[in-house]
C-alpha positions in Angstrom: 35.6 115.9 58.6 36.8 117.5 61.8 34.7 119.7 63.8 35.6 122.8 63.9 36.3 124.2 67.5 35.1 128.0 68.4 38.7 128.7 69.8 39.6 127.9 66.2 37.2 130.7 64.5 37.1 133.2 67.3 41.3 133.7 68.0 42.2 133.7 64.0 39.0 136.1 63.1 39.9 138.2 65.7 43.5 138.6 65.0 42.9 138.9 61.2 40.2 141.5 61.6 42.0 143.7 64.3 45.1 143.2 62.4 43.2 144.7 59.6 42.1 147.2 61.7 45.6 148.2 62.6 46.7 148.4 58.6 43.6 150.6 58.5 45.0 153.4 61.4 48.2 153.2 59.5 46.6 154.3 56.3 44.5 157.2 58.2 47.4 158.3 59.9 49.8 158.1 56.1 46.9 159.7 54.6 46.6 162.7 57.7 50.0 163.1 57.6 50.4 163.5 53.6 47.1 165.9 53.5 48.3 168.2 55.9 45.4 167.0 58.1 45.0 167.0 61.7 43.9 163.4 62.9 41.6 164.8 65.2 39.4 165.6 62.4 39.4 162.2 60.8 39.2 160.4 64.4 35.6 162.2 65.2 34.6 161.5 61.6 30.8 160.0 60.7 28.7 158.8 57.9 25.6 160.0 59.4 25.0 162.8 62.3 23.7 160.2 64.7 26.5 157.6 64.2 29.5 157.4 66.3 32.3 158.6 65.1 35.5 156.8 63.9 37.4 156.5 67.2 34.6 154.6 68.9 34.1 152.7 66.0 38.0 151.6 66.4 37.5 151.3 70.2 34.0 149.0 69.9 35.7 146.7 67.5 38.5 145.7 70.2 35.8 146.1 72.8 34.0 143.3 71.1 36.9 141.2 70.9 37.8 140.9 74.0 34.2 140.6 75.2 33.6 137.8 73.3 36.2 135.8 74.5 36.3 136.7 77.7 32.8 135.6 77.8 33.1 132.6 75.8 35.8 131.1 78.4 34.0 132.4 81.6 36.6 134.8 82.9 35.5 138.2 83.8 35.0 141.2 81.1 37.8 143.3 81.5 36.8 146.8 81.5 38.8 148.8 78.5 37.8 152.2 78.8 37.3 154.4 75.6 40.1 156.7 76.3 42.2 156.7 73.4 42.7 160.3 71.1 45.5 159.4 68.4 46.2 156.7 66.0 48.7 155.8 68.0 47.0 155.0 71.0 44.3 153.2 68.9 47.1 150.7 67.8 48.8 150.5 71.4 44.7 149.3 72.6 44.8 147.2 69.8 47.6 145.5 70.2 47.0 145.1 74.0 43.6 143.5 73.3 45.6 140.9 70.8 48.0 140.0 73.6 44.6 139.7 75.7 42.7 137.5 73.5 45.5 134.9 73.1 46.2 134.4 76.6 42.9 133.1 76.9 42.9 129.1 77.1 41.0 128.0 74.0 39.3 125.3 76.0 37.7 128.1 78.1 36.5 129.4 74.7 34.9 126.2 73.3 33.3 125.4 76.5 31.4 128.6 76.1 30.1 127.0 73.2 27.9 125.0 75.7 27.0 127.8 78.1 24.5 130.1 78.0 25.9 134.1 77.7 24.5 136.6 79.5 25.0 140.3 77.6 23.5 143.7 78.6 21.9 145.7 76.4 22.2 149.2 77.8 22.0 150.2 81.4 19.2 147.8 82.8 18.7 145.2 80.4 20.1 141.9 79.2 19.4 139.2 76.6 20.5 135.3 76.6 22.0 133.6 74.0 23.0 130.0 74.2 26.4 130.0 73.1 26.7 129.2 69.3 23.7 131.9 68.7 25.9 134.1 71.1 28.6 133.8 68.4 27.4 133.5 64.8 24.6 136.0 65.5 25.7 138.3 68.0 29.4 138.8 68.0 30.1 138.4 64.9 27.8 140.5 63.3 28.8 143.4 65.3 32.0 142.8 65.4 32.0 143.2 61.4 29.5 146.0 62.1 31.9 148.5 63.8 34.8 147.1 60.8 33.1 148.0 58.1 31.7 150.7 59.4 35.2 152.1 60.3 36.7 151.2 57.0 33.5 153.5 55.1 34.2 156.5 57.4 37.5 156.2 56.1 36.9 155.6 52.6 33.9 158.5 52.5 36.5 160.6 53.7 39.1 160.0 50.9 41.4 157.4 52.9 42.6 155.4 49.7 41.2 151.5 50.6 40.7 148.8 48.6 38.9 145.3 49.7 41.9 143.4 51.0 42.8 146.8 53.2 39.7 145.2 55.1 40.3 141.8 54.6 43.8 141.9 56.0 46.1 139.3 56.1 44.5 135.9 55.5 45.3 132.4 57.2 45.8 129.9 54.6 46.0 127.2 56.8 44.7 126.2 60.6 
């Protein structure tokens, strides 16, 4: 059996997931335009008062994306500042950060594998991961984090969504 590469998990999650995240603007903005609803509304939506609302969730998910990679091959974080307001410009940054990710060399990204990554955590502090705990239990549980968390601000707020809506298109093959 071959071994599986984390080029070969990171790129294809991350283009699945923000693809999905793309399908998911498209049915906000459908279902904004249909209800007579301004999008601003639904873009500073939250489940709970002290959550962030569904723009930053949109904005943390590419955020994560391209941190992960960027740090996985060793090339400087780019800095993408929060400064989208529509749908539209949520799916411009998304797209952007797709281009982004797969210009990365996938041999950068599995020699992160062997590194150890350096995150902060707020203003003045930072934790150490050696890379595959960097991955499976940092990135990728946030990254799903800020998804899901997207998709059930959407769905709470009567965005019609089923489970493949967050699923998105699946690879059937490498």
């Amino acid at each position: 059996m071959k071994s599986l590469h984390a080029s070969e998990l990171v790129k294809p999650v991350v283009k699945q997931y923000l693809g999905s995240l793309s399908g998911l603007i498209d049915k906000a903005q459908a279902f904004c335009e249909e209800k007579g609803i301004d999008e601003s509304v639904l873009l500073q939506a939250r489940l709970a008062p002290n959550m962030h609302p569904l723009i930053w969730q949109f904005q943390m998910v590419s955020e994560f994306a391209l941190r992960c990679t960027s740090r996985l091959a060793d090339v400087d974080v780019p800095n993408c500042p929060f400064e989208e307001k529509s749908f539209s410009e949520l799916k411009s940054r998304i797209a952007g950060i797709l281009v982004r990710v797969d210009a990365i060399d996938d041999e950068d990204i599995d020699a992160g594998l062997e590194r150890i990554q350096t995150v902060p955590l707020g203003s003045d502090k930072t934790i150490e991961f050696v890379g595959p705990i960097y991955l499976s239990h940092f990135f990728l549980p946030n990254f799903f984090f800020h998804i899901t968390t997207a998709y059930n601000i959407l769905r709470h707020n009567g965005v019609p969504l089923g489970k493949f809506d967050f699923i998105g298109s699946m690879p059937t093959q490498s």
